[in-house]
C-alpha positions as CSV (number, residue, x, y, z in Angstrom):
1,X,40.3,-36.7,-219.2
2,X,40.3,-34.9,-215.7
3,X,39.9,-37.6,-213.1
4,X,40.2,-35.5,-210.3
5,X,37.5,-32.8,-211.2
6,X,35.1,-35.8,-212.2
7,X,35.8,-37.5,-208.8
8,X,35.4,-34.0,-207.1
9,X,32.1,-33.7,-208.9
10,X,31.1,-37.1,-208.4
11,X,32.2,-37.1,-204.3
12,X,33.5,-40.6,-204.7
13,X,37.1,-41.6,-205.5
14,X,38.0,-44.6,-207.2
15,X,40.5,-47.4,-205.4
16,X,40.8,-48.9,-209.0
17,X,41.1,-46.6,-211.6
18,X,40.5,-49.1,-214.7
19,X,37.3,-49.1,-213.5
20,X,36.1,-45.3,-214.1
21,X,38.5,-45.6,-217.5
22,X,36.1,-48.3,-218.7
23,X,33.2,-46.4,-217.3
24,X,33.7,-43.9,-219.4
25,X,35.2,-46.2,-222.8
26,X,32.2,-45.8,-225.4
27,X,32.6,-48.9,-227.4
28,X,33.3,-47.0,-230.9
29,X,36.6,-46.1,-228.9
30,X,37.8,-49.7,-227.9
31,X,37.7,-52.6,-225.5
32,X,37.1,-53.4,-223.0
33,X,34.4,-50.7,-222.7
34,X,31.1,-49.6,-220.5
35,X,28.7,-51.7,-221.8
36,X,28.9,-54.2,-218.9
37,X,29.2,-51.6,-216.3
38,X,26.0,-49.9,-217.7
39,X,24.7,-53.2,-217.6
40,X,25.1,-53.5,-213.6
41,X,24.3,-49.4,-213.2
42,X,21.3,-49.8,-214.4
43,X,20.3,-52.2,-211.6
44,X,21.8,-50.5,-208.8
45,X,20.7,-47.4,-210.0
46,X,16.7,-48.6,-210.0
47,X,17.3,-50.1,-206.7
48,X,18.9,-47.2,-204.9
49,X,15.7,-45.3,-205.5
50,X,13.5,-47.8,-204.9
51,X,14.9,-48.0,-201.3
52,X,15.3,-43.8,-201.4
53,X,11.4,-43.7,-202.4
54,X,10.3,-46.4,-199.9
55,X,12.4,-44.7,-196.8
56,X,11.1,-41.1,-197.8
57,X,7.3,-42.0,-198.1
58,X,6.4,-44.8,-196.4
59,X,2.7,-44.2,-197.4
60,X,2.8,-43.9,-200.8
61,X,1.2,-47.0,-202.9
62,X,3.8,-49.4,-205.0
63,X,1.7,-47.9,-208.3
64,X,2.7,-44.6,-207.5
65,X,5.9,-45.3,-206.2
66,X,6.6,-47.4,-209.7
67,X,5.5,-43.9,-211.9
68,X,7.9,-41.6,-209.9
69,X,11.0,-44.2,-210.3
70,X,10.5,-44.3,-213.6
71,X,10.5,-40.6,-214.2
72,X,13.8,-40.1,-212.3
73,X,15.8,-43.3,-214.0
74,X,14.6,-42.2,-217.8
75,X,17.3,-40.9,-220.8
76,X,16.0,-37.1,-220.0
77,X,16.6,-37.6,-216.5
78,X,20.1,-39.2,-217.1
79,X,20.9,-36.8,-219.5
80,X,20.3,-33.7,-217.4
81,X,22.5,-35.1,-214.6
82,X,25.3,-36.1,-217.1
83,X,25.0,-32.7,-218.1
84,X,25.3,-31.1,-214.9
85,X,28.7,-33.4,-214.0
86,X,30.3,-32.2,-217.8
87,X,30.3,-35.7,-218.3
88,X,30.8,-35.6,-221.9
89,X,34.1,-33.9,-221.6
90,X,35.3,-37.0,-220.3
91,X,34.1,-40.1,-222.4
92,X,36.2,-42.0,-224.6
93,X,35.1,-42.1,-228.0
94,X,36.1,-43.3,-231.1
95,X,36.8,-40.5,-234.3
96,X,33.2,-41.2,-235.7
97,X,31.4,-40.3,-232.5
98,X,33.2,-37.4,-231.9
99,X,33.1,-35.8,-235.2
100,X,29.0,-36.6,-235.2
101,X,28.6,-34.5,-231.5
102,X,28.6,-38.2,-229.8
103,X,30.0,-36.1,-226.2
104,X,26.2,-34.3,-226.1
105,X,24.5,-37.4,-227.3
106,X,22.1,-37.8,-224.5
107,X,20.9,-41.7,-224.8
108,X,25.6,-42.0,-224.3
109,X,25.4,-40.0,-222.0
110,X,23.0,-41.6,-220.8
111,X,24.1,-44.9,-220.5
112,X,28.0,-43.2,-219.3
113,X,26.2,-42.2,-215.8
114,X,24.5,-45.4,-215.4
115,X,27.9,-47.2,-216.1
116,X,29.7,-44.7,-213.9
117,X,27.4,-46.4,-211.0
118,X,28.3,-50.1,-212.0
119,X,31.7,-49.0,-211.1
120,X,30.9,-47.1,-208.3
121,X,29.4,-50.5,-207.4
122,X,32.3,-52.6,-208.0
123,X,34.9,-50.4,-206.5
124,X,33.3,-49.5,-203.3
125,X,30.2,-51.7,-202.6
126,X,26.3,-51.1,-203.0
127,X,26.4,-48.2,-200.2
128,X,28.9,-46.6,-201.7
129,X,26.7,-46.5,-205.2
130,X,23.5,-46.0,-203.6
131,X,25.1,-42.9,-201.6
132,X,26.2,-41.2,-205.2
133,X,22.8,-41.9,-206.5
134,X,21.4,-39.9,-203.0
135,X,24.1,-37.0,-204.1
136,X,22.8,-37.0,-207.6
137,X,19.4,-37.0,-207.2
138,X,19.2,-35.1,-204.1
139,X,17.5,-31.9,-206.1
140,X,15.0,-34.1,-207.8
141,X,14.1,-36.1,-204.5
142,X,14.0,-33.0,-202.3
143,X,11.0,-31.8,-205.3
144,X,8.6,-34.7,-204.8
145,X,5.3,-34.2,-203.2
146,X,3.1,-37.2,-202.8
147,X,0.2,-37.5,-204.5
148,X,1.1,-34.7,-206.8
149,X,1.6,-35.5,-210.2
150,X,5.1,-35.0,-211.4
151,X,5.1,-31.6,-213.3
152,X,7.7,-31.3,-216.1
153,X,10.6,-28.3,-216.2
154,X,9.0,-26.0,-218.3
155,X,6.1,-26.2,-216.3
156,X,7.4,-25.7,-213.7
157,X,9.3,-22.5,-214.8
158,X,6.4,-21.0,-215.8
159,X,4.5,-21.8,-212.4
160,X,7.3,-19.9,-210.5
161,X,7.6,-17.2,-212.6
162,X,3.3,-16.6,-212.7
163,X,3.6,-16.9,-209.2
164,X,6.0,-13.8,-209.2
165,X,4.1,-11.5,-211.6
166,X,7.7,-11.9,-214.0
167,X,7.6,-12.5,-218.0
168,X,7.5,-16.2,-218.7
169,X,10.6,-17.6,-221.1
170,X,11.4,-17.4,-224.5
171,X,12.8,-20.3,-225.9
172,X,15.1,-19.9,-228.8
173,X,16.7,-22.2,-231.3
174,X,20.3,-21.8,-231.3
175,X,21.1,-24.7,-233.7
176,X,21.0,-27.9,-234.8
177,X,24.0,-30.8,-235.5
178,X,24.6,-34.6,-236.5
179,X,23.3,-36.4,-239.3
180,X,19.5,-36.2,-240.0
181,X,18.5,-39.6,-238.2
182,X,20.6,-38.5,-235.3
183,X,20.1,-34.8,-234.6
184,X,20.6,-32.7,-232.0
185,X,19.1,-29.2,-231.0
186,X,20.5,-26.5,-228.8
187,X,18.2,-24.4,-227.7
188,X,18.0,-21.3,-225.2
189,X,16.1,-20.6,-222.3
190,X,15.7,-16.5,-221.7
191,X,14.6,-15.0,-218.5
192,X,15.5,-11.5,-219.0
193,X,14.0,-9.9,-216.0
194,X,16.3,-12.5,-213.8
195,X,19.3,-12.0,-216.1
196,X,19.1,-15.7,-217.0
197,X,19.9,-17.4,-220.2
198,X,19.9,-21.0,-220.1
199,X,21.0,-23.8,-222.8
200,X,19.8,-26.9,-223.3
201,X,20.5,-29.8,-225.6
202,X,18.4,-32.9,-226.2
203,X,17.5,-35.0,-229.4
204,X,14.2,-33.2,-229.9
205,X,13.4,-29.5,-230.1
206,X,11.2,-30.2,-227.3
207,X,13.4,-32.3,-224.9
208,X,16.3,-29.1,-225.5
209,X,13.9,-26.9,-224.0
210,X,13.1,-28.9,-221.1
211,X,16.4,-29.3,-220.3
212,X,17.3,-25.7,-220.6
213,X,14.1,-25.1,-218.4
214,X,15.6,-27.5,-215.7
215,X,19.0,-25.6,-216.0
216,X,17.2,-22.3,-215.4
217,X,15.2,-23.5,-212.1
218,X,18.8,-24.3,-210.9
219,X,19.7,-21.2,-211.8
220,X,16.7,-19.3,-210.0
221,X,18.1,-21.8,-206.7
């Protein structure tokens, strides 16, 4: 586990240490673990962008400000951030989980971010957690426009890339792994005309390709 690097990626360092250790303790590993700290994330996590959304637009309607929280605090959301930190090179986990892929499980990793602010929380106060979720969500923030409905990744790609006369993406299947109730797919994104190939990994076919959309609008950044 490389503390440092996580911190780096994370811009926050921890005054107590057992606290990103638990953070990042599955519970098929041992105890105590991050089930409590996801617990508390989760809060914090849904009120730092409540407060972000309300500061940002302060016309938008409660309804639609409701629909766009929800979109950025979801599993796929999560997930792709997770992703982006290498966060599964740093859980915990116990034999079973890592022999079934359990480090790209997106509902742990998931729930390993969220905990990751509970501690956060704990260690340095609610502005210090509601400043990381500003650094992690700063992409996906800086993308809303009001009144627009949100567009997902792969539509988006393919806006971008229409808008620029290029060939739109071929997705590939790379693979699949884990038992049959708890599969996951790799699949790639290819742009060839930017030189781009993109990988994504999700518990659907469909939710692999959005996430290696997202990687390749990144990329395209």
């Amino acid at each position: 586990m490389n503390v440092a690097r996580l911190e780096q990626a994370l811009g926050y360092s921890f005054a107590e240490r057992d606290l990103l250790q638990t953070a990042l303790t599955h519970r098929s590993h041992s105890t105590p673990h991050n089930e409590r700290l996801e617990f508390v994330g989760d809060s914090i996590l849904n009120c730092a962008i409540a407060l972000e959304l309300y500061r940002r637009f302060p016309s938008l309607p409660e309804g639609d400000m409701s629909r766009l929280r929800a979109n950025l605090v979801c599993q796929d959301a999560l997930h792709r951030i997770a992703d982006s930190l290498d966060l599964g090179t740093q859980l915990r986990l116990g034999e079973g989980e890592l022999r079934s892929g359990g480090h790209r499980r997106p509902s742990i990793l998931a729930d390993a971010l969220e905990a990751l602010i509970g501690a956060v929380h704990l260690d340095g106060g609610f502005s210090a957690a509601a400043d990381l979720v500003g650094r992690l969500y700063a992409s996906q923030l800086a993308a809303i426009v009001p009144g627009q409905q949100a567009k997902d990744p792969k539509t988006r790609l393919q806006e971008y890339l229409q808008g620029r006369r290029l060939p739109l993406p071929k997705y590939v299947m790379m693979d699949t792994s884990g038992q049959a109730h708890l599969q996951q797919f790799r699949v790639c994104c290819e742009l060839p005309a930017l030189r781009i190939c993109s990988e994504g990994l999700g518990p659907s076919r469909r939710a692999a390709e959005q996430m290696a959309a997202e990687k390749a609008l990144e990329a395209i950044k």
